[in-house]
Structure formats: structure tokens, C-alpha cells
C-alpha positions in Angstrom: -13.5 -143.8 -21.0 -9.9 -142.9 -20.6 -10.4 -143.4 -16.8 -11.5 -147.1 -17.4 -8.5 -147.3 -20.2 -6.4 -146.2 -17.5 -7.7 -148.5 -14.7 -7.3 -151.3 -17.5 -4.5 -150.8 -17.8 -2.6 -153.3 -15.1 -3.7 -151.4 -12.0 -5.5 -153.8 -10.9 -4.1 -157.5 -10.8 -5.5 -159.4 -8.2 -8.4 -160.2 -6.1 -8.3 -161.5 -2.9 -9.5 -164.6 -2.1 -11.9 -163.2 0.7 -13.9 -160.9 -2.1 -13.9 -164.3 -4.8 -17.1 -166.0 -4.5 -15.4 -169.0 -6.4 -12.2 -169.6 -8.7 -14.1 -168.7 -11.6 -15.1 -165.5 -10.6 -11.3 -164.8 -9.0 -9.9 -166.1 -12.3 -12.3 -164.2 -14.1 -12.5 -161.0 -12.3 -8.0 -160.9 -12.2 -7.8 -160.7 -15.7 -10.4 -158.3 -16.6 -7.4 -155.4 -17.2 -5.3 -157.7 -19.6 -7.9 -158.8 -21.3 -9.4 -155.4 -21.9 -6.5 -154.1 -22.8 -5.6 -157.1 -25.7 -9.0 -156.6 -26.6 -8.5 -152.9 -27.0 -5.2 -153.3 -29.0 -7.0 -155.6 -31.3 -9.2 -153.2 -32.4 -7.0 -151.7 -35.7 -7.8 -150.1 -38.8 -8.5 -153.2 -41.1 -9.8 -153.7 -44.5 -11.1 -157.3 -43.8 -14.6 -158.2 -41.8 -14.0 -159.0 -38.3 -15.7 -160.0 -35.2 -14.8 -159.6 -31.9 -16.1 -160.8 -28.9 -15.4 -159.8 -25.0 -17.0 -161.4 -21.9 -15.6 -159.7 -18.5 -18.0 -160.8 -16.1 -18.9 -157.1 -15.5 -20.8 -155.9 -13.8 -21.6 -159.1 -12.4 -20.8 -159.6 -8.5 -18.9 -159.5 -6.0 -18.9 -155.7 -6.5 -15.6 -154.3 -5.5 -15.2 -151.4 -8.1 -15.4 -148.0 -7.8 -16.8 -146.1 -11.2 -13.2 -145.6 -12.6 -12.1 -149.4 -12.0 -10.6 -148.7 -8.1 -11.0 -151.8 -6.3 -11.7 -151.5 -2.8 -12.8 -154.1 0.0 -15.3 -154.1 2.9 -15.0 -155.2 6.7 -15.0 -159.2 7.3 -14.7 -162.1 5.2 -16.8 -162.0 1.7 -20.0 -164.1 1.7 -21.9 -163.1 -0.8 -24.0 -160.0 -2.0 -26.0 -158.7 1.8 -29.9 -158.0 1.1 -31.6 -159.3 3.8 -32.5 -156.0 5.8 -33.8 -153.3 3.3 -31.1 -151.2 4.1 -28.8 -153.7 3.3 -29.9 -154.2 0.6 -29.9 -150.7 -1.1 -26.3 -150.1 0.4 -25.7 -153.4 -1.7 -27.4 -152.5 -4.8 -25.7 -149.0 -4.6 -22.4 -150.7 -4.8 -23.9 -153.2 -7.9 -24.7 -149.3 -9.7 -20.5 -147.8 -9.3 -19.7 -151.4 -10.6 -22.3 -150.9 -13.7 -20.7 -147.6 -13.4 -17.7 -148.5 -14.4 -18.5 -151.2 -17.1 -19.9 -148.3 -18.7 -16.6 -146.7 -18.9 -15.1 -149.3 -20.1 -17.6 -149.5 -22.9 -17.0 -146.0 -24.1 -13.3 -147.1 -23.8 -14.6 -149.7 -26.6 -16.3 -147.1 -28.7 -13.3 -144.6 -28.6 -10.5 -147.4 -30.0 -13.5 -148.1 -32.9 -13.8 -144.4 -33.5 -9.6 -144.0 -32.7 -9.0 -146.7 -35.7 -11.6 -145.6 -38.5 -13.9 -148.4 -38.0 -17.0 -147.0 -35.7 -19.2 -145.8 -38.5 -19.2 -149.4 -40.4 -19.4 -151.6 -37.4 -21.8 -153.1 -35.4 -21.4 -153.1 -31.6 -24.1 -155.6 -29.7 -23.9 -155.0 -25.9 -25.4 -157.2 -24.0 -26.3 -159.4 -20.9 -27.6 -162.3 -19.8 -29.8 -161.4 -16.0 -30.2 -158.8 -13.6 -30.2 -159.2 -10.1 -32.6 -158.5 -7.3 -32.1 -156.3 -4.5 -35.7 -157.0 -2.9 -35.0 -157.5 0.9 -34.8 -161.0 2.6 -35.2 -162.6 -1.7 -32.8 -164.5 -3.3 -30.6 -161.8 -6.0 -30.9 -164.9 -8.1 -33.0 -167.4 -8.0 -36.2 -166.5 -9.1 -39.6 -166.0 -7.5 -43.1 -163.9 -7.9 -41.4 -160.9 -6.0 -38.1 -160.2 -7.7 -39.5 -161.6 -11.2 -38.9 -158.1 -12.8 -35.6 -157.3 -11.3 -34.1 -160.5 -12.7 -35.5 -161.5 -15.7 -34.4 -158.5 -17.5 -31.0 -157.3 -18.8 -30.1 -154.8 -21.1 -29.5 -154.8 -24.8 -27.6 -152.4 -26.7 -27.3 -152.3 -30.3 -25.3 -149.9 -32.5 -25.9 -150.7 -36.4 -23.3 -150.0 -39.2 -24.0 -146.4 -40.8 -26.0 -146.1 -37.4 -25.5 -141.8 -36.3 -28.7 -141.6 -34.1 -29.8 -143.5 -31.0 -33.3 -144.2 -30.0 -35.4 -146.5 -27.2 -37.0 -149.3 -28.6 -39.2 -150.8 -26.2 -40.4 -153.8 -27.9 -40.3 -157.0 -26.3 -36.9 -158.2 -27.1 -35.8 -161.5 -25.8 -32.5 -162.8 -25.5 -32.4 -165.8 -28.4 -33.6 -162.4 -30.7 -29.8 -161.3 -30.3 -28.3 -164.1 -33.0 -30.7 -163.3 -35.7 -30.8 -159.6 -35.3 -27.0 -159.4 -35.8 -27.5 -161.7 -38.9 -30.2 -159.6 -40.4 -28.4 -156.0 -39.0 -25.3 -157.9 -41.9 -27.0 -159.1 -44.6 -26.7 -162.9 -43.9 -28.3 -165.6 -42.2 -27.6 -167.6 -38.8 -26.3 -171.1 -40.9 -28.8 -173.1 -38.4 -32.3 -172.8 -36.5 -32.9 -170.0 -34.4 -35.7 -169.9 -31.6 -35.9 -165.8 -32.0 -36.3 -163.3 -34.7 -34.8 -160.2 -35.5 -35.4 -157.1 -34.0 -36.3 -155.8 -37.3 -39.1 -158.2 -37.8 -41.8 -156.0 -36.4 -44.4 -158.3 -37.6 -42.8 -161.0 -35.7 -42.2 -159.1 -32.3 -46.1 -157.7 -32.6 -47.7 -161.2 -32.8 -45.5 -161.7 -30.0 -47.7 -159.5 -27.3 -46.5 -159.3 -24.2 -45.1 -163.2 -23.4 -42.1 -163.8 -22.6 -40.1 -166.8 -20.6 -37.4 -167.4 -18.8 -35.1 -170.6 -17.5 -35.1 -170.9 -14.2 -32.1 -172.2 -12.0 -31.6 -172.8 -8.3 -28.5 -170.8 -8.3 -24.6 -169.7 -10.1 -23.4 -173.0 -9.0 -25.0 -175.7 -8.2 -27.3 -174.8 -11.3 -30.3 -177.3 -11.0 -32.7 -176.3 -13.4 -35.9 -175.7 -12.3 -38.1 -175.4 -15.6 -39.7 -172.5 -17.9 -41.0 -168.9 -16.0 -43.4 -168.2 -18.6 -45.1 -164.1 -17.6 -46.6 -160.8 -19.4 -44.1 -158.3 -20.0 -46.8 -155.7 -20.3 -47.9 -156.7 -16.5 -43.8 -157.2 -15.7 -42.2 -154.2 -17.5 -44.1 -151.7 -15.6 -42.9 -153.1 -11.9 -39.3 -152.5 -13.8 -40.4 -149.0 -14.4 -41.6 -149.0 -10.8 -38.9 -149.9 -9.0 -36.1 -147.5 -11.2 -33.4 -146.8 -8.5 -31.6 -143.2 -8.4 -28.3 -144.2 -10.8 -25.0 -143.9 -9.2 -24.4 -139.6 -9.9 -21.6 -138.8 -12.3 -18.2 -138.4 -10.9 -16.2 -139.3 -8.2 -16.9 -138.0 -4.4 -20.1 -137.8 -2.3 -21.8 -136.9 -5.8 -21.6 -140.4 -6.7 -23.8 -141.6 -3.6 -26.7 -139.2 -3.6 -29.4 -141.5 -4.3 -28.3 -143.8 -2.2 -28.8 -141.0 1.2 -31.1 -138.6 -0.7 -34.2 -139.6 1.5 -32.2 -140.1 4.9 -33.1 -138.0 7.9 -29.2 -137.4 7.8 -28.7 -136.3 4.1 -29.0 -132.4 5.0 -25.7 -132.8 7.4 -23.4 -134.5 4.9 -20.7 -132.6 4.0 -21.2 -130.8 6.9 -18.0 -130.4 9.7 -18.2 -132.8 12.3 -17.3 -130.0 14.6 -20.3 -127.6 14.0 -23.0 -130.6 13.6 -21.5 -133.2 16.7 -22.2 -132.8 20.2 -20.7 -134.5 23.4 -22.5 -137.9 24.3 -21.3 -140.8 26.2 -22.5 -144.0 23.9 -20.5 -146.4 22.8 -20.2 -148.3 19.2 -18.4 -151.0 18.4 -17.2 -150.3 14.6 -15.6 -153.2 12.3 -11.7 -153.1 11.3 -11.5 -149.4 13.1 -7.7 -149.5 12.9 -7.7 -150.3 9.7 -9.9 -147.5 8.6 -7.7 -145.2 10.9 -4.2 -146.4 9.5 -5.0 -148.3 6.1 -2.0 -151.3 5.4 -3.5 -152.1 2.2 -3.5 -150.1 -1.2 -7.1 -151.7 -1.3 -8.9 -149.0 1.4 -12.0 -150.1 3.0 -15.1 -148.5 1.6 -17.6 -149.2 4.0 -17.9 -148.6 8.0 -19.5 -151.5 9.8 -20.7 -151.3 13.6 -23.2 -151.6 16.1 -24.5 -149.1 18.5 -25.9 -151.5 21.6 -27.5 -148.9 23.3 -28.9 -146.5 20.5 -32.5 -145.5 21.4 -35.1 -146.7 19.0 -35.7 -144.5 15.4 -31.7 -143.1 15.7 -29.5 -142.4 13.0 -25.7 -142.9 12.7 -23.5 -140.0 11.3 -20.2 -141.0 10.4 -17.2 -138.4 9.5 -14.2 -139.0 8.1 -11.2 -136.7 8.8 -13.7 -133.7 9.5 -16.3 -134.1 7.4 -19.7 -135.9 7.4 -19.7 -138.0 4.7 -22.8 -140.4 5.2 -25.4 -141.8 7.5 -27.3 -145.6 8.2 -30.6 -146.6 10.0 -29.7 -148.8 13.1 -31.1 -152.3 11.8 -31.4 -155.7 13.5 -31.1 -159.0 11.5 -30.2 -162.7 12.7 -26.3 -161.8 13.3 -26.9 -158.6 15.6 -29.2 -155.7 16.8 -28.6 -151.9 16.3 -26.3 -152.3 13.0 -25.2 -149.3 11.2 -23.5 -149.6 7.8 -22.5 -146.4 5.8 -20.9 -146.6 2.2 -18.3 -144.5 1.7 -17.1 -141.8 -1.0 -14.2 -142.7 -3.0 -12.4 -140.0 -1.8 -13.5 -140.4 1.7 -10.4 -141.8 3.2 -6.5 -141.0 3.2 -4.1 -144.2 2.0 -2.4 -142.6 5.6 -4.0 -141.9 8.5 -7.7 -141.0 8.6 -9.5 -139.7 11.9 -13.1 -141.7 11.8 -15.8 -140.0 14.3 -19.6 -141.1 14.5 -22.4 -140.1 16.1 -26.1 -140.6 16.4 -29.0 -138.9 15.7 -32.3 -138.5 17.0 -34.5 -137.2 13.9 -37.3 -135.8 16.2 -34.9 -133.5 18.0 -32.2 -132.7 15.8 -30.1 -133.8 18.5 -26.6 -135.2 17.3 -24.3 -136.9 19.7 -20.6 -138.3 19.1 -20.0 -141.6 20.2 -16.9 -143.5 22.2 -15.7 -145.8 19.3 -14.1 -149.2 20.1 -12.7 -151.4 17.4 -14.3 -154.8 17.0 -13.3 -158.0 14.3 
């Protein structure tokens, strides 16, 4: 939490246009530090009820935070959240997890001002969203369909009650129009008008429930066409959630932080590993996005991930990529409609110097063991 207060704190101002899917999202992304902090400084030892309310857009996309709040930026224009390889798309859904990361911070940065000003123990604290987002390969992260039902049409709900000094998982099915009247009940009072859910308390109600549930379907964040009423059985749909659980984003900073996302690699074993004792000579070539930029950063905003291709990369090879000695991730070559033999490895926060940063890559061949450095050229 006092990293996130920290990061909140004006570090970060402005996004560029190139990471802004629209001007709501630029508008609404820019001011995320001021208005955490006003909504931090609001929160003050009072006698009199009070209710405050705080929508950042987080961790909604386009996902350019590290887990403390560092923005950073990746090679190329911005167009949109990449899943349509299937290592795209966990690279992209590793980056959604440090933004969630993050968020969470700045959550506890909530609850510490509450507990800072008296007030934690008698208030209620509802956090909650309204979608996920899919990361199946070659799907829509939105629009919904048979095969990314479950990663979509659940979002999370957290609830703290007044007098509340123990958490617990409740895993009853909770829908979204249940928030409104479980925050009445959770106070003593009633909505003032007609509610579709019931309260989260009303066991009864939930029970005769089962396992339906619904969603709204839309065509996507902008041109919003609806498209009518997803009607499914949570009992069927909860369990694909369960299913498809994704290794969280590890706690910290550093390589740590990316360990899921290279834990089953054929590369994993080498990382952290000196690019001197693992690389041998080899005489490929790679074409590798914004190289000079990684090598001599001219932005506070460093790049976070290294893009290339490796044309003439044998079939089933890995790419190794160091930075300033160390190994520090790998990628499967992938082809999709843009270009053949694509690498792209997401790096650690601490991965590259606001300086001057040496950048080596190599491939390897998982049958052999075999590593070989590659001649790098920079590309657009």
C-alpha cells in the first residue's frame, strides 16, 4: 500500500496517446493519481455517515502498470490487448495480472487511510467490478461466446461489513444487481426503489436461485450494440473458472514477479543465469523491435517488452534474451497473420537501466541443450 500511495502520488501524469485505446480511457487512465489521492485525503475521522465512491478504470486495459504503479510502454503503436497466438496471449494476460497487481495496492492504500483515520472497524468497504476479460487465443477479450463464457462473465466482489474482524469465501452465486441491496441490508435500510437482486444475506433467496445466472451481452467497449440476455449454469461455468486459474503475478518486484508466466518454458532453468556461461557463438540473425531504444532509453517510460523475429530459427527453438548480463526471460518462435518466427519476452521491472543497457539474445534448441547468440539488427 505505501508503494501504490507513493505511485499515486503525481508520478505518473500522462499517457500517451499511442497506449490510449480512446479519450476516455486517456482521460480516465491520466487522472487516476489525483483522483486517488483526493479520494485518499477525503477519508478523515468524522462523526457523520458518509459514502464514498471511486471508479479508476483499474485494472481495466490497456495495461501499462507495473505492480507498484510504474508505467511503462511496449514496442510499436498500441492497438489493442494481443491474444491471437496462445503465447500472445498469456504474455498479455501476464501483464492484465501486475496491472490487477497494482490495483490491489492501491486498495490496501484505501484500507490503511480508513484504519489511519479511526473509521475501518465501523465502515463498510464494497469492492467491486463489472467483467473480466478473456485471454483464450484467437477469442474476442470481450465480446462474449461459448469459449470465453467463464473468463468474462465473472468479476470479483469484495465485501467488508461494519464490526467485520474475520474474512471468509463465500461462494454463493452472487450476481451483480445483488450489490445494491446487500449494502442496504449490510446498513439497516432499504434501496428507496425496486431492485432486481437480493442481498447476500438472503440465503433463502440465493438457494432457490441454483445455479442460473445471466449476463448482457454487447458487441464491444464502443460501439456497444447490445446483443440480448446470456442466460448459463454457474455450477457447469464456475468450475471452467476454477479450471483455467492462472499462476498470479509473484509478490514483489524483479524476475519473482514473472514466474508463472516462464515456469513451464524449456528456458525457465537458464533465467537468471549469465549470458556468458549459458550463450554460445552462432551466426543467426534477428531482427528485434526499437533495439536502440532498449539499448539507450530517451524516455523515463522504459520499454518492457522485447519484440523480434528470428527468420531463420529452426522449427521447435527457443529465444533467450539477456539484459546487461543476465538471462532474464525466454519466448516460443510463433507465426500469426503479421509475420513468422516471432519471439516476444516480457521483461522484469528491474530488467533495464534508464542508461544504457546491453541487450543479447539467443536461441535454443530444447532437444540439445544447445544455446546460440544471435547477430541482432534493429527493426521499426
Amino acid at each position: 500500500a505505501a508503494a501504490a500511495a507513493a505511485a499515486a502520488n503525481g508520478e505518473v501524469t500522462e499517457i500517451p496517446e499511442s497506449q490510449a485505446l480512446d479519450g476516455f480511457f486517456a482521460s480516465s487512465l491520466a487522472t487516476q493519481p489525483k483522483r486517488l489521492t483526493a479520494f485518499l485525503d477525503a477519508l478523515r475521522p468524522t462523526d457523520d455517515p458518509f459514502f464514498a465512491f471511486l471508479h479508476l478504470v483499474l485494472p481495466h486495459q490497456p495495461w501499462f502498470s507495473r505492480e507498484d504503479g510504474t508505467r511503462y510502454r511496449t514496442p510499436g503503436e498500441y492497438e489493442g490487448p494481443d491474444v491471437d497466438t496462445p503465447w500472445r496471449a498469456r504474455v498479455t494476460r501476464q501483464r492484465h495480472l501486475l496491472q490487477a497487481s497494482y490495483a490491489d495496492r492501491l486498495v490496501g492504500a484505501v484500507l490503511d487511510r480508513l484504519r489511519a483515520s479511526g473509521e475501518y472497524e465501523d465502515t463498510l468497504v464494497v469492492v467491486v467490478s463489472d467483467h473480466g476479460a478473456s485471454f483464450v487465443p484467437g477469442e474476442s477479450i470481450r465480446s462474449l461466446d461459448d469459449d470465453n463464457l467463464d473468463e468474462i462473465a465473472y468479476a470479483p466482489l469484495l465485501i467488508k461489513a461494519p464490526g467485520q474482524a474475520q474474512g471468509a469465501v463465500d461462494e454463493a452465486n452472487l450476481l451483480s444487481v445483488d450489490v445494491v441491496p446487500t449494502v442496504a441490508d449490510l446498513l439497516g435500510t432499504e434501496p428507496g426503489w425496486e431492485v432486481d437482486g437480493v442481498s447476500a444475506r438472503d440465503r433463502d433467496a440465493i438457494a432457490a436461485r441454483r445455479g442460473r445466472k445471466y449476463v448482457y451481452s454487447y458487441t464491444d467497449a464502443f460501439s456497444y450494440e447490445f446483443l440480448g440476455i446470456e442466460r448459463f449454469d454457474d455450477d457447469d461455468t464456475w468450475a471452467a473458472v476454477l479450471a483455467g486459474r492462472f499462476p498470479p503475478a509473484g509478490p514483489g518486484g524483479g524476475a519473482g514477479a514473472l514466474a508463472g508466466l516462464y515456469a513451464r518454458r524449456p528456458g525457465a532453468a537458464l533465467i537468471g543465469r549469465t549470458a556468458d556461461d549459458v550463450f554460445g557463438p552462432g551466426d543467426t540473425d534477428a531482427l528485434v523491435r526499437e533495439l536502440d531504444e532498449l539499448e539507450s532509453p530517451t524516455t523515463d517510460e522504459l520499454l518492457a517488452e522485447v519484440i523480434g523475429v528470428v527468420p531463420a530459427a529452426p522449427d521447435g527453438t527457443e529465444v533467450l534474451v539477456a539484459v546487461n548480463g543476465t538471462i532474464v526471460g525466454t519466448s516460443p518462435l510463433f507465426d500469426d497473420a503479421r509475420a513468422r518466427r516471432q519471439f516476444v519476452v516480457l521483461l522484469p521491472d528491474d530488467a533495464l537501466r534508464p542508461t544504457r543497457n546491453e541487450i543479447r539474445i539467443a536461441l535454443l534448441d530444447p532437444g540439445s541443450g544447445a544455446v546460440t547468440e544471435l547477430d541482432l539488427a534493429g527493426t521499426d
